[in-house]
Structure formats: C-alpha cells, structure tokens
C-alpha positions in Angstrom: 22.8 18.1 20.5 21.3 21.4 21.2 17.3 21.7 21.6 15.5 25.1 21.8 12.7 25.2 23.5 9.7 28.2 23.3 7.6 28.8 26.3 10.2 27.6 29.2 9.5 30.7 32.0 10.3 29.1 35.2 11.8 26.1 37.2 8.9 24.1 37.2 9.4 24.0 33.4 12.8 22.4 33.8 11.5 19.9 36.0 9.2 18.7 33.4 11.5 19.2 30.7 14.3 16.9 33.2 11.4 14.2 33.4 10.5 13.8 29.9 14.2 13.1 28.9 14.9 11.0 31.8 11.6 8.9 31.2 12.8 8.5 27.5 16.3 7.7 28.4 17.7 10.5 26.6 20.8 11.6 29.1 21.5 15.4 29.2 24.6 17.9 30.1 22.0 20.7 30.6 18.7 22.2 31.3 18.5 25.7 31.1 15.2 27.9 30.6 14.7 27.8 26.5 17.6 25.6 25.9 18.6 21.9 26.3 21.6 20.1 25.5 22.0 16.5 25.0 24.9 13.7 25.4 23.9 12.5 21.7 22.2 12.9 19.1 18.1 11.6 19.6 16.7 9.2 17.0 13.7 10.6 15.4 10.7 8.4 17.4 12.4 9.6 20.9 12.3 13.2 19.9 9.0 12.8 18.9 7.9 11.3 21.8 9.5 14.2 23.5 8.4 16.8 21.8 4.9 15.2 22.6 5.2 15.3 26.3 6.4 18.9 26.0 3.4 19.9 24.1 1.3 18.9 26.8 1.8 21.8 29.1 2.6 24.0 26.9 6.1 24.0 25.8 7.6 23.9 22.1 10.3 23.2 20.4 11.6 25.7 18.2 13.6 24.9 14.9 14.1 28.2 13.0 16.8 30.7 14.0 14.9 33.8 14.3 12.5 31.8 16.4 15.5 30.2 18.5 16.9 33.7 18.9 13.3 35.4 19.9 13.4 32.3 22.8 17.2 34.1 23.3 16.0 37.5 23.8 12.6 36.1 26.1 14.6 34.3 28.4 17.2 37.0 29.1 14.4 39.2 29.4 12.9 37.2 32.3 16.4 36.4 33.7 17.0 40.3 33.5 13.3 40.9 35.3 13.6 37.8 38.0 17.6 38.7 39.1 17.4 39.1 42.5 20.7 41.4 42.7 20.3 44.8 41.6 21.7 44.9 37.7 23.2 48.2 37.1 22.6 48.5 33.1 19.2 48.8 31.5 17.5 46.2 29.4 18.9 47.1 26.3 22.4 47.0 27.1 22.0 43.6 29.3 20.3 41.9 26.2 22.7 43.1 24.2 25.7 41.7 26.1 24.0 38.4 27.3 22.7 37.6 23.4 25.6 39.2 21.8 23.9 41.3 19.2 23.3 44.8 18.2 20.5 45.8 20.3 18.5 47.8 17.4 18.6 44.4 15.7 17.6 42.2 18.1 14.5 45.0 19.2 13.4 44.7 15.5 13.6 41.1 14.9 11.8 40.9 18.2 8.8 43.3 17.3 8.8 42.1 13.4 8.3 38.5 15.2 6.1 39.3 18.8 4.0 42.5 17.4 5.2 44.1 20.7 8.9 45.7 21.8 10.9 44.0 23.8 10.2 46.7 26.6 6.5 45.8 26.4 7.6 42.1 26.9 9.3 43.0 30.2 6.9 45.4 31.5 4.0 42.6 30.9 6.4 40.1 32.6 6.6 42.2 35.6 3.7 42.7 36.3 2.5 39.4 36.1 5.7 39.1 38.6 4.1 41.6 40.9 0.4 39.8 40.6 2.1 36.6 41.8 4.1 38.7 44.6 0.9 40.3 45.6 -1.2 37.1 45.7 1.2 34.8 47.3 4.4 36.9 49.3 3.7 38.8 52.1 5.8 42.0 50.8 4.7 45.4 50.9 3.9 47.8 47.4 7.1 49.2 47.6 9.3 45.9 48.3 7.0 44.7 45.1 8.0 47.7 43.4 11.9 47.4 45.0 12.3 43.9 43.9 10.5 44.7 40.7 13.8 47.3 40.2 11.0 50.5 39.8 12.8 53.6 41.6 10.0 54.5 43.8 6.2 52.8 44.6 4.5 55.7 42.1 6.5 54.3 39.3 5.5 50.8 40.2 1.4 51.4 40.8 1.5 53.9 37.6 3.3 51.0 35.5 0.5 48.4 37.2 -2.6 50.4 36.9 -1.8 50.6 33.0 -1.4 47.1 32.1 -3.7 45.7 34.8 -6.2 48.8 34.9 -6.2 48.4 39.0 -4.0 49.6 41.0 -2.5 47.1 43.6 -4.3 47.8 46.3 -7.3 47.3 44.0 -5.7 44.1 43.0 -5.1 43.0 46.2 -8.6 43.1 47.3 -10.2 41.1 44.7 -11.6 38.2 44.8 -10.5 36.3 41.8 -6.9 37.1 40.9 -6.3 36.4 37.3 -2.7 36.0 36.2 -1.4 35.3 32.7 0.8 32.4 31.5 4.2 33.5 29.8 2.4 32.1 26.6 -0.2 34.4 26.9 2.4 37.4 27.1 3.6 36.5 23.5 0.0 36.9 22.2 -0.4 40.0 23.9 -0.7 43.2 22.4 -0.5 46.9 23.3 
C-alpha cells in the first residue's frame, strides 16, 4: 500500500514518519520524502491513528491525484535544490524526467494548485536553504551561493535581497533570524 504524504521536506520528517508506523505496528518497505509504502494493507482505526500522529507536526496525508502529484513535483523540487552534486539540466527538464510528465503540464497543474510557479517554489526553498546555511554552517556568501547552484555571489545576494528584502550580510547580522517552514512556502505568494 502506497501512502502520500504533503509537507515531508527533510529527514527529520522520515524519522517521525518511521516512528509513528513502528509504534502502530504497521511494518514498511519504504520511507521516502512524500511517499510511504507499506507491507499490507492498514485497517481503518491504524491509519487513523496514523494519520493523527502525522498531523501533529505538520504533516498530511494526501488522497487526490493532483494533490499526490503536486507532493511529486515539491519533493523533486527540493531533491533538485538540496543535491549536493552539480545537476547539469535545469529544473524544468529535471522535473520533467524525475515525474515523467510534460513539463508545461505539470508547471500549470502546479500554479492552478499553489498560486505560485514552480520556479517560485524553488527560489523560496533556496533561500530558506541559504537562511539555514547562513545561521548555522560556517560557509562563506559565495559557497552559499556555490552550493545553492547560483553562477556567481551577485546572482545569489540579488536573488536573496528580493525574497528576504536583506541582503546576507544584512541577514547575517540580525539578531532574530526568522526562517519559514516548507508549509509556509506553499501559502506563500509573489
């Protein structure tokens, strides 16, 4: 049985997801970010159970297809950002590939559904990737901006100063350092 699952972003999200199915004794082949599948089918009062933990911290589970699919297209959009080795095709044509849909499709379905492009989505999610790699990594602007896969550190500050309105040495310097959840991201708007 296959599960979908809106909101997963990061590893700590698969932890939690691992320990609510192993505290309901529900034994699984995999945990991947948006997606879970299951030995067997769950009775009704364990998924429900389950789907109560999630809620908790924030996760859901998601039942329609255009709402699985927009999970797709999120979590290959953060896989894309958070790849650590350089990925030598842009965002379109990786989503396309991974998800193994037109990409004009999927971009509509995705802006119909998130009242943002799917290129917002990433930029958003890279910054609040930078935030984090400013407040807690001990990297330079233009390793933020390297690992961030901008071409140059102008690219990278220009990109931050417009969603953020500071530019990172700004952000740097403050004293509180607000970050967004990936929940938040979905809500956002232009």
């Amino acid at each position: 049985m296959k599960i979908y699952i809106r909101n997963m972003a990061c590893e700590s999200c698969k932890v939690v997801v691992k320990d609510a199915l192993d505290d309901l004794d529900i034994n699984f082949v995999k945990v991947e970010l948006g997606e879970v599948e299951t030995k067997e089918e769950i009775s009704d009062a364990k998924f429900k159970k389950f789907e109560k933990v999630i809620n908790k911290v924030g996760l859901e589970i998601v039942e329609n297809k255009g709402g699985i699919l927009i999970e797709q297209i999120k979590n290959c959009c953060i896989e894309y950002v958070n790849s650590e080795k350089d990925i030598k095709v842009n965002a379109s044509e990786y989503l396309s590939k991974k998800i193994n849909k037109d990409y004009n499709y999927i971009s509509t379905l995705f802006s119909e559904i998130e009242l943002q492009t799917i290129n917002n989505f990433i930029t958003s999610y890279k910054m609040e990737r930078a935030k984090e790699m400013i407040i807690f990594d001990d990297l330079s602007f233009s390793e933020v901006a390297h690992k961030l896969n901008y071409n140059n550190l102008s690219a990278f500050s220009a990109a931050f100063k417009k969603v953020t309105g500071f530019n990172p040495t700004h952000f740097k310097n403050l004293k509180v350092k607000r970050r967004l959840a990936i929940q938040e991201l979905s809500n956002k708007q232009d």
